[in-house]
N, C-alpha and C positions, 0 to 999 in steps of 0.2 A: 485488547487483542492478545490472543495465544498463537506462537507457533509449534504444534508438535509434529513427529512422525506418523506420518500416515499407518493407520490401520490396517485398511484393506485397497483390495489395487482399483485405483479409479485411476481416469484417464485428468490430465492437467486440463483445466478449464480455461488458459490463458490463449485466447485467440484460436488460431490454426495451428498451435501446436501439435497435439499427440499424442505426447511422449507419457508416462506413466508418472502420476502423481507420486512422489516421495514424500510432501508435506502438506499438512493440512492447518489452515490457518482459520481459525475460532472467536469471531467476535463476539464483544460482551454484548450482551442486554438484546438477544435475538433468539429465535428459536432452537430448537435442537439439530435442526437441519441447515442452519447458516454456517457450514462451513465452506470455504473456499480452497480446494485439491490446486495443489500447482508442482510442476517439477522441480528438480534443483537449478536447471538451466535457467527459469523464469524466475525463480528467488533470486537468484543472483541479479539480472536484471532490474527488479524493483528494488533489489537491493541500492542497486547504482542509479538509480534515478531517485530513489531517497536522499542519497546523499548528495546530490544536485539540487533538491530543492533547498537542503537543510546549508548546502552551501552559498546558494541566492541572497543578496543584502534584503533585510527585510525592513532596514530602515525607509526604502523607500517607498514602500507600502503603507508604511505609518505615515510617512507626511504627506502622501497622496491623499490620503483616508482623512487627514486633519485638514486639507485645505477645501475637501470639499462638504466637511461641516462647516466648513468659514473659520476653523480656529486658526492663531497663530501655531511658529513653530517653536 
């Protein structure tokens, strides 16, 4: 994934927002037209629920995932 400065003025694709695309975010291995327009307000946003997920223990997803192969832990 790429984030750059938007281009040209598209409107932020994030819900009922609105407000004017500032960035535009670029996924690999997709067409020329998968880009996804969002404001600064909504970057910030997924910003901070990035870092909520990245903050979540993820060890208990591993031993969930292990007991229901049946392995030990």
């Amino acid at each position: 994934m790429e984030l750059e400065k938007s281009k040209y003025k598209m409107v932020c694709e994030l819900g009922a927002c609105g407000r004017r695309a500032d960035y535009s975010i670029r996924f690999a291995r997709t067409g020329t037209k998968s880009n996804l327009n969002v404001c600064s307000e909504c970057l910030k946003e997924l910003a901070r629920l990035a870092e909520q997920v990245n903050a979540a223990p993820a060890d208990r997803t591993r031993s969930d995932a292990r007991r229901k192969r049946g392995e030990r832990e």
